[in-house]
N, C-alpha and C positions, 0 to 999 in steps of 0.2 A: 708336498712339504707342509707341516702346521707347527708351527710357533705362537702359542696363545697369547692373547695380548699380555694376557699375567706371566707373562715369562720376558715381555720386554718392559712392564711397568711392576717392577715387585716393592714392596712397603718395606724400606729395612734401616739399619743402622749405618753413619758415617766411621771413618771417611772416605772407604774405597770399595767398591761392589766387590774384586778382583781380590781384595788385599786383605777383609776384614770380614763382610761376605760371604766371601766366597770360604776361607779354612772354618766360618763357622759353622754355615753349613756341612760343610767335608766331617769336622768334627759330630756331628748331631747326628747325620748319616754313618757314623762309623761306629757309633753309642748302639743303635737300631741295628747295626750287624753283629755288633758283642751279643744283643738282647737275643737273638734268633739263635746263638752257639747254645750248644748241648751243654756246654762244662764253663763253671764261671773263673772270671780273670781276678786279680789281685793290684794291677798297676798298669799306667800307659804311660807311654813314651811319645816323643812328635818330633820334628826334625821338618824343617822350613828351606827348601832347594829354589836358585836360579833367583827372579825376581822377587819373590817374595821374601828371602832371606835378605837380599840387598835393599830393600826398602821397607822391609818386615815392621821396623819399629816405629818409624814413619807412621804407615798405614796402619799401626795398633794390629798389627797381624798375630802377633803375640798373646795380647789379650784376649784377641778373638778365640783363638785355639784353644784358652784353657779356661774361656768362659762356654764355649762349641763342647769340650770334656766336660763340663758341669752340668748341663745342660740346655744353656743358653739357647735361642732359634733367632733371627733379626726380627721376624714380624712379629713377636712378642717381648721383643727388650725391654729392658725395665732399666735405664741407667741407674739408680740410685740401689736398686739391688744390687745391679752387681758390680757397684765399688765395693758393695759389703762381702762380697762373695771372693773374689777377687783376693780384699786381708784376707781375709778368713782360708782360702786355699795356699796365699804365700805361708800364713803364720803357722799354720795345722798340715801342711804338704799334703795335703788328701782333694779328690772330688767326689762328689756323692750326687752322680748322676740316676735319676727314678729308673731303679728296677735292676740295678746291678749293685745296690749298695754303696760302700764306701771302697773308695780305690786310691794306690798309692800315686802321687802325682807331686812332685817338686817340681815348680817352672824353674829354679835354679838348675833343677840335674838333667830333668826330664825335658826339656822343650833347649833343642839347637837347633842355631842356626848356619846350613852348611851355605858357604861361603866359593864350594868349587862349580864344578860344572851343575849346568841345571839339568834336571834329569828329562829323560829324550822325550817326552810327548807333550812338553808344554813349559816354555816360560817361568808358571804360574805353578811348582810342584810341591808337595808335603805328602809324608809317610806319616801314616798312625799305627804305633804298635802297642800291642797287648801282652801281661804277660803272668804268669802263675805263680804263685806264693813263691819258689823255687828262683825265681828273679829269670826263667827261660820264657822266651819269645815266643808266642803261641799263636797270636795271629798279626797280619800286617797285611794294611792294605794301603795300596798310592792313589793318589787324587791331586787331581787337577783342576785349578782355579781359571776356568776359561773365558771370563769377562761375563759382568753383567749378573753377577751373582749364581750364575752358571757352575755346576761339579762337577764332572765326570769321574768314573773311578780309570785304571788304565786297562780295564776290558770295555769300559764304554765305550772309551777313546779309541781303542782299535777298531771297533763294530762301526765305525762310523756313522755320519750325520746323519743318514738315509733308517736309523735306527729304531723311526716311531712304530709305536705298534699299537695305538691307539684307533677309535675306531673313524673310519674314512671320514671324508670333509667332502664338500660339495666343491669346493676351486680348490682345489690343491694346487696352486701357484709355484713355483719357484724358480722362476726370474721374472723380471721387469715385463718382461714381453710376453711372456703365458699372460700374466695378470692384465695385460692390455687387451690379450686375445679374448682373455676370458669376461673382460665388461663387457667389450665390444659383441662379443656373442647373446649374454645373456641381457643386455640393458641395464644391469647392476651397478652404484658404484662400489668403489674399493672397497669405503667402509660397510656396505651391504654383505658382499662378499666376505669379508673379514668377519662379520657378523653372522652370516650363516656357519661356517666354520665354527666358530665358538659355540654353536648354539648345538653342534653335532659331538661338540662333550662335555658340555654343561646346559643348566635348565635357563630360559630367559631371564626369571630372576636373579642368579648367581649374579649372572654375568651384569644383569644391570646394575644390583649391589656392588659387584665389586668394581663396576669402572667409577659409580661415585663415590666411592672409598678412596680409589686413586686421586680422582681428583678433590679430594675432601683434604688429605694428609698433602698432597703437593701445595694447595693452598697457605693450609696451613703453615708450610713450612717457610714460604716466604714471608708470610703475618710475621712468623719468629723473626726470622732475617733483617726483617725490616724495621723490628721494636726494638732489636737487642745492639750493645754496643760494646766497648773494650777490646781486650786484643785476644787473640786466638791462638791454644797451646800449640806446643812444640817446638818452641825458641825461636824462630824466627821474627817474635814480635810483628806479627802481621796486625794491621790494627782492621778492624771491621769496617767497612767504607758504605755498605747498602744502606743504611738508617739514613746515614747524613748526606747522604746523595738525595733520596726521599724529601727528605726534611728543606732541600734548599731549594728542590724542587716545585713545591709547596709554595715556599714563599712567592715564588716567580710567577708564582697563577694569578694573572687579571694582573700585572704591571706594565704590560705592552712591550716586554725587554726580553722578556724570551726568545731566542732563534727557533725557527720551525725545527731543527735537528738533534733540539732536544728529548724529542720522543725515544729517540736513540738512548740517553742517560734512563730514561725511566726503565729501557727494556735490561738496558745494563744492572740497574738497580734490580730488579723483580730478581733476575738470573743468580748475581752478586749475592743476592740474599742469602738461596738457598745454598750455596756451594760456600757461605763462610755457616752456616748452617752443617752440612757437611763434614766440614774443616774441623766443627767441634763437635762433632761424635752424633749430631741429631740425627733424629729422624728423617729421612727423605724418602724419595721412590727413585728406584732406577731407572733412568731414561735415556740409553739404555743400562748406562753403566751411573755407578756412583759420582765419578770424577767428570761426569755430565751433565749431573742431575738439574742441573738449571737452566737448560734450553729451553728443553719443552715448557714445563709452566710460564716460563719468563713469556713464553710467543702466546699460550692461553691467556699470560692476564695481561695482553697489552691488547689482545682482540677484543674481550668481555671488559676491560677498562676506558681503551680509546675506541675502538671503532665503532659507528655507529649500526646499528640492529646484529650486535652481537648479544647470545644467549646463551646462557649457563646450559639448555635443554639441548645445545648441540657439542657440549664438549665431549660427548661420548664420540660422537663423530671424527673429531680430533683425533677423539685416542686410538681409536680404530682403523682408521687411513695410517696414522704414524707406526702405529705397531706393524702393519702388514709391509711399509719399509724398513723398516727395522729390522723384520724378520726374514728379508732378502737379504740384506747387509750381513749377519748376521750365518745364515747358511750357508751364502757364498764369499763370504771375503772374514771381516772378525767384527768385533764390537770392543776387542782385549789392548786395551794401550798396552799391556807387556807382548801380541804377538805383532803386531803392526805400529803404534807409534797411538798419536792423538788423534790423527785423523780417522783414527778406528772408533774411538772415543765423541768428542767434540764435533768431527764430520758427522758419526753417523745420528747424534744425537739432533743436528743442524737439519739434513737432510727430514728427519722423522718428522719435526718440526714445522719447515717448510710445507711439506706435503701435508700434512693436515689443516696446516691454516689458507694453503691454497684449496682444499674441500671443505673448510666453514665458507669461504668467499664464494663459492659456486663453481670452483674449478674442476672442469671435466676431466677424466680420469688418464687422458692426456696431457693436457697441464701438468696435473699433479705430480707424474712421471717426470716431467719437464721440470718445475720446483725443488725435486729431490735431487736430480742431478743437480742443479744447478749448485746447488749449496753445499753437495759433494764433493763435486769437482775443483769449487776454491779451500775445500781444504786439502787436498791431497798434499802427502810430504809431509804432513805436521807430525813432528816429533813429540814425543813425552819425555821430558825433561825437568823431572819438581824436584826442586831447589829443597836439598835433606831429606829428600824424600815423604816430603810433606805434600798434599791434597790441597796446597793453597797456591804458590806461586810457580808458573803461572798459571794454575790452573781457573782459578777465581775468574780474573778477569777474560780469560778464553770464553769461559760460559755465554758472559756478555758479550763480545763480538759474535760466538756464535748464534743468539739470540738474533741481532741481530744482522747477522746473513740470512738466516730466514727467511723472516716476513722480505728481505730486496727478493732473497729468491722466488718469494710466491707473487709476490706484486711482478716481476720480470716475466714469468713465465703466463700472470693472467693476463700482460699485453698483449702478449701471441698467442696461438691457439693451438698449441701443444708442439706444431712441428720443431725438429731440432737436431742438430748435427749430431751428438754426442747423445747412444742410448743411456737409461740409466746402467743397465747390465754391465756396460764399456769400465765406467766411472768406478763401479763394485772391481768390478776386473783387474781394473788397472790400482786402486786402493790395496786389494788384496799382493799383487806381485809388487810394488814401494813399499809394502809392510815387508814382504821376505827379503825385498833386497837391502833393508835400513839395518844399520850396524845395531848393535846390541843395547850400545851404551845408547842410545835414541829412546829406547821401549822400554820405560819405567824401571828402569835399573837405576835412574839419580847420578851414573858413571860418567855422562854428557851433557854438552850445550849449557843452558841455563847452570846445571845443578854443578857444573864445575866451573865457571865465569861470575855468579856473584857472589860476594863475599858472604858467607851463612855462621861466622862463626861469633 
């Protein structure tokens, strides 16, 4: 099994991997299959099923699809384009995506939202159809928004997980316990492992480039988070709380009044940042999913901030222990708050976390096994429940507890020495079957819990 780290750390746009993401990729992917047709089209159509219908506007799902038809990509957004882009396609009803020309496209006619069942292979489904001067349907394909900014079309989805065809990897890991087997065999840690892997399909530089990109844009996004203030659209008047958590935090330095357990607000703050960051359409990375994204960094700059002989030269390390949990979670259970709840989300984002900051502390690849579970397993059962189907409540401050459950889970398992009741496998396992057995309204549908108990109007 190989899952590259750039598939669990991707550079893209807020507010939801799954929801905004994910149709715009589907849509960019579906432009590239028009381009490969022998014979050209005139007009496209979309239609938004299951989750993403019911939260669709919430999550700018909408937007996303008919800036995904113009040509839009997340790791190339340009917000201020495309509000222009955006009029310009309501007022002129056309896209003019490169190399098909100009195509009929009305978001009034063309883009619904269906409302009934969701369609059978995911949650997370949209149809894109094409069609000939003649106004007949000429091609249609489905896709599936499977967390994390993950597409599949539904011949992907049938061909299943086992579907890579790429060329072999030195640990091809896929559970917890291969990957034990396999340090313990080779003397390797995780993120070695993980690292030889990437290096079997990409060149050493790529890869090094692109993990300090990662962490260049994750940083970044907290700096934003942390400068910016006012409140955050979508009606809920959510007001931005990361600045002025910062800010009081500050003052508290060198007064003697501090509780030692405010290190905890700070990691809430870093997390906070990014996810009301998020909330407003920024820039993030998926880690693994949008509606996470403030885990991971929040546990990187509270290591390279507080801890002492932390270093910027081993955050690759970080990211490469986390991605290779990540990419068990992921394989074997979801990452998709709409197929399992939050704790598919916020758990495994905790879990990624955890393990890698127990592998900057020195934690053997026992441990770190032990770290991920641990942080795992107190999320299990967490529903997705955002309140109007917004990326903000509770999602925001989740980040921040999840942040910090981490670093307790790495510090908990660097007491011990890896041994432990519960494998991580168990934890995936059992994540996986409380995702299929959670009712509906739980998994980002906004139908339950929260998103029908506070008042949002």
């Amino acid at each position: 099994m190989f899952l590259s780290v750039f598939d669990m750390f991707k550079v893209g746009v807020g507010p939801s991997s799954s929801h905004t993401m994910g149709p715009m990729v589907a849509a960019a992917r579906f432009l590239d299959h028009l381009r490969a047709q022998p014979f050209g089209v005139a007009g496209l159509r979309a239609s938004l099923h299951g989750s993403l219908a019911f939260t669709g506007v919430g999550h700018a799902s909408d937007r996303a699809v008919i800036l995904g038809l113009a040509g839009f990509v997340p790791e190339r957004y340009d917000a201020e384009r495309a509000e222009a882009e955006l009029a310009r396609i309501r007022q002129e009803k056309t896209v003019t995506p490169e190399g098909l020309g100009t195509l009929a496209f009305d978001p009034e006619a063309d883009l619904q939202f269906d409302f009934g069942p969701p369609l059978s292979g995911h949650a997370n489904g949209l149809i894109l159809r094409a069609r000939d001067a003649q106004g007949d349907e000429v091609v249609q394909v489905t896709y599936y928004s499977v967390g994390g900014g993950f597409v599949l079309t539904e011949d992907e989805l049938a061909a299943g997980k086992d579907s890579d065809t790429g060329p072999p990897v030195p640990y091809p890991f896929s559970s917890a316990a291969e990957m034990l087997r396999m340090a313990g065999d080779s003397g390797k840690s995780i993120a070695a492992m993980k690292r030889a892997n990437e290096l079997a399909r990409r060149s050493g530089g790529d890869l090094d480039a692109g993990l300090k990109r990662v962490w260049e844009v994750m940083s970044a996004c907290i700096d934003r988070g942390l400068a910016a203030h006012g409140t955050l659209p979508g009606g809920l008047d959510v007001r931005r709380r990361a600045g002025a958590i910062r800010d009081s935090l500050v003052a508290e330095r060198g007064t003697n009044l501090a509780p030692p357990h405010t290190i905890n607000d700070w990691m809430s703050a870093y997390a906070m940042a990014v996810n009301e960051e998020n909330a407003a359409g920024g820039q993030v990375v998926t880690a693994p999913t949008n509606g996470a994204a403030g885990v991971v960094p929040a546990v990187i700059r509270y290591w390279l901030d507080h801890v002492p002989g932390a270093s910027v030269a081993r955050v690759p390390e970080f990211l490469l222990t986390a991605a290779a949990i990540g990419g068990l979670i992921k394989y074997n259970a979801s990452i998709s708050g709409a197929e399992c709840g939050c704790q598919a989300e916020v758990g495994s984002a905790s879990a990624m976390a955890a393990a890698g900051l127990c592998a900057v502390l020195g934690g053997s690849p026992e441990q770190i096994e032990n770290a991920a579970e641990i942080a795992l397993e107190h999320h299990l059962g967490m529903t997705c429940d955002p309140v109007r189907g917004l990326v903000q409540v509770p999602c925001i401050e989740r980040n921040g507890l999840g942040a910090i459950k981490a670093v307790s889970a790495a510090s908990l398992s660097l007491r011990g020495d890896g041994t432990h009741l519960v494998p991580l496998d168990a934890a995936i396992e059992t994540m996986r079957q409380t995702g299929a057995d959670m009712s509906e309204k739980y998994k980002e549908t906004a139908l339950g819990g929260l998103a029908v108990n506070v008042p949002n109007c």
